[in-house]
N, C-alpha and C positions, 0 to 999 in steps of 0.2 A: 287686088290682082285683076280683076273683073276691068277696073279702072286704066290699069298699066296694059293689059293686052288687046284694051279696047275691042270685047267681045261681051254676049251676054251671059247674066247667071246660069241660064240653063246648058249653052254649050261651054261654060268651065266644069260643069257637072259630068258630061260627055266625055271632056275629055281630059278626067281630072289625072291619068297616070301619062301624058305628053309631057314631055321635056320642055323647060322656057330656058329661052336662048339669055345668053349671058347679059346680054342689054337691057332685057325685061327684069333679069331678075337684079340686077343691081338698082333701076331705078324703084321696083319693090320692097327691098328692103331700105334704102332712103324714107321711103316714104313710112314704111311700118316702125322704123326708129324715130322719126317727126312722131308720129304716132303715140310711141311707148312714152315722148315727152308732153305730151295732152295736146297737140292741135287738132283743133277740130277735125272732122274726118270729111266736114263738108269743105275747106280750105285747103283738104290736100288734093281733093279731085275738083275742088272747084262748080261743082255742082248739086244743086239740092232740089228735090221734088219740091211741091207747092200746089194745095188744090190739084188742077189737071195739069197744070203747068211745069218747065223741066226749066232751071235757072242759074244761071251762072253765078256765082259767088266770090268776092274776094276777101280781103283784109278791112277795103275799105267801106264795109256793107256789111250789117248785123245779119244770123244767120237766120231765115224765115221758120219759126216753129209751127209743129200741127196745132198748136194751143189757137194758132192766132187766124188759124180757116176759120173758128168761131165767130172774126170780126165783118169777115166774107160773109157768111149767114146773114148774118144782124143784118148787115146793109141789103142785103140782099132782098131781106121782109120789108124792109122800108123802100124801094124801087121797083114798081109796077114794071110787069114783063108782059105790057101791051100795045109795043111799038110807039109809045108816048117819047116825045122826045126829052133826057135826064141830062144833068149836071150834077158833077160828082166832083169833091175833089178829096184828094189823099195827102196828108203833109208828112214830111218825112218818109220818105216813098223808099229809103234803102236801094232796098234790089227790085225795085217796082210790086214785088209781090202781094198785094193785095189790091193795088190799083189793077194793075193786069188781071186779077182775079176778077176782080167786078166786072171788069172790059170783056173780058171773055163768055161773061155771064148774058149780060144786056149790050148786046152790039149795038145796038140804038141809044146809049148814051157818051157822052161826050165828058171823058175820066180826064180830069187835069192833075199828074204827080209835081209835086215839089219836092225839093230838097236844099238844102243847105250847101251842100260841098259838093263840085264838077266831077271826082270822081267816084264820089257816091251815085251820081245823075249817070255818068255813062255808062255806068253796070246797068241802071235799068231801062234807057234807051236800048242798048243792046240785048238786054232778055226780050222788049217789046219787040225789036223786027227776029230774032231769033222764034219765036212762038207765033209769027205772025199777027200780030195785034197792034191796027192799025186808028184805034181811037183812045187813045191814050196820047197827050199831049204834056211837055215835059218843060219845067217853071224852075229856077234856078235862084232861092231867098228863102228867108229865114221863117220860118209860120205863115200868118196873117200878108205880110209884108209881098210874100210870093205869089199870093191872090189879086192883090190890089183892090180893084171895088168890084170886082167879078162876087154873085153870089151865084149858088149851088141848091140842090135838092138834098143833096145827104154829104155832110164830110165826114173823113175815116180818118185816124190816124193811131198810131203804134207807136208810141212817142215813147221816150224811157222815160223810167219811173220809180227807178233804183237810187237810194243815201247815197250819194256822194264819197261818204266814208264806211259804206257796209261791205262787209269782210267778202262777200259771198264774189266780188268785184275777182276779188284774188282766188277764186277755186274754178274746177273745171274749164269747160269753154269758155267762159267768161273773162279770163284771163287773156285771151287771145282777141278779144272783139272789140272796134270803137268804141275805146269810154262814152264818147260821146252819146251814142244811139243806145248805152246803156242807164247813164246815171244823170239826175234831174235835180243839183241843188243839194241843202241841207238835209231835206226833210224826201225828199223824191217828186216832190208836189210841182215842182218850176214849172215845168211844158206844160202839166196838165191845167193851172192857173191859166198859161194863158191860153188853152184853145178853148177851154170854157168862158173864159172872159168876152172872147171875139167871135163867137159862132154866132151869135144873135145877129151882127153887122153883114155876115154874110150867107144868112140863110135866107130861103125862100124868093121871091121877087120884090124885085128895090121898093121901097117903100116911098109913098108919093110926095 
């Protein structure tokens, strides 16, 4: 409701015995029957908190969990916050949300997101100028391939890493979200093979 009448939690608290006009209330109940059928709640309004960040969301973009600020940290211990100048990059960038996070974090580094698929890319171009974040640069290829011979100080990534054939595919939110950014292969191990396989090639500075 917060979402449909485009106001905030405290003043629907205010003004919780005011009448909604019949426009409001029918695209409300639209959306609380999506609802009753399990889509996400981040898909019906389209927007999900992240770190400090506020972020738009769709179908074609996994939805950013708090589980995954803890990948924000990690890099975050490994990227000195003394004006030194950083390379970062993030594969499988979604909804940019952890690219952006870093960026937010160390404006003096130079966060290069990738992705796979153009309109997974333009959800997170548009959360980058939406949040104002303007070092983040945005690569359009499959893993490694999206880097080229660019290396980095720290790469990030939130790759899926889910059976292919595990059941959990089919309950909750999940049902709702690209297979793709969900499931890795036989075993769930695919993506994760190769960004360990190629991080060596592109870490640190080029080798002589």
């Amino acid at each position: 409701l917060i979402h449909v009448l485009g106001v905030e939690r405290a003043w629907l608290f205010a003004h919780a015995t005011d009448a909604v006009d019949a426009d409001s209330r029918e695209r409300f109940e639209v959306l609380l029957a999506r609802r009753a059928e399990g889509h996400p709640l981040a898909y019906l309004t389209g927007r999900r908190g992240f770190w400090t960040l506020d972020l738009q969301v769709n179908t074609a973009t996994l939805i950013p969990r708090p589980e995954t600020e803890l990948l924000v940290e990690q890099a975050l211990l490994r990227l000195p916050d003394d004006g030194r100048p950083l390379r970062v990059a993030d594969m499988g960038t979604g909804t940019g949300a952890v690219a952006l996070a870093i960026a937010s974090e160390r404006p003096q580094a130079m966060v290069l997101a990738t992705d796979l698929l153009g309109p997974t890319l333009a959800v997170a171009v548009g959360n980058a100028q939406r949040n104002g974040i303007d070092n983040v640069h945005f690569r359009r290829g499959s893993w490694y391939r999206a880097l080229g011979r660019d290396r980095f100080d720290v790469i990030v990534s939130n790759p899926p890493y889910i059976r292919s054939d595990d059941a959990h595919l089919q309950q909750g939110d999940l049902r709702f979200e690209p297979p793709a950014a969900l499931a890795s292969g036989d075993d769930g191990l695919e993506a994760i093979r190769i960004i360990a396989a190629g991080a060596s090639d592109h870490l640190g500075k080029p080798r002589p």
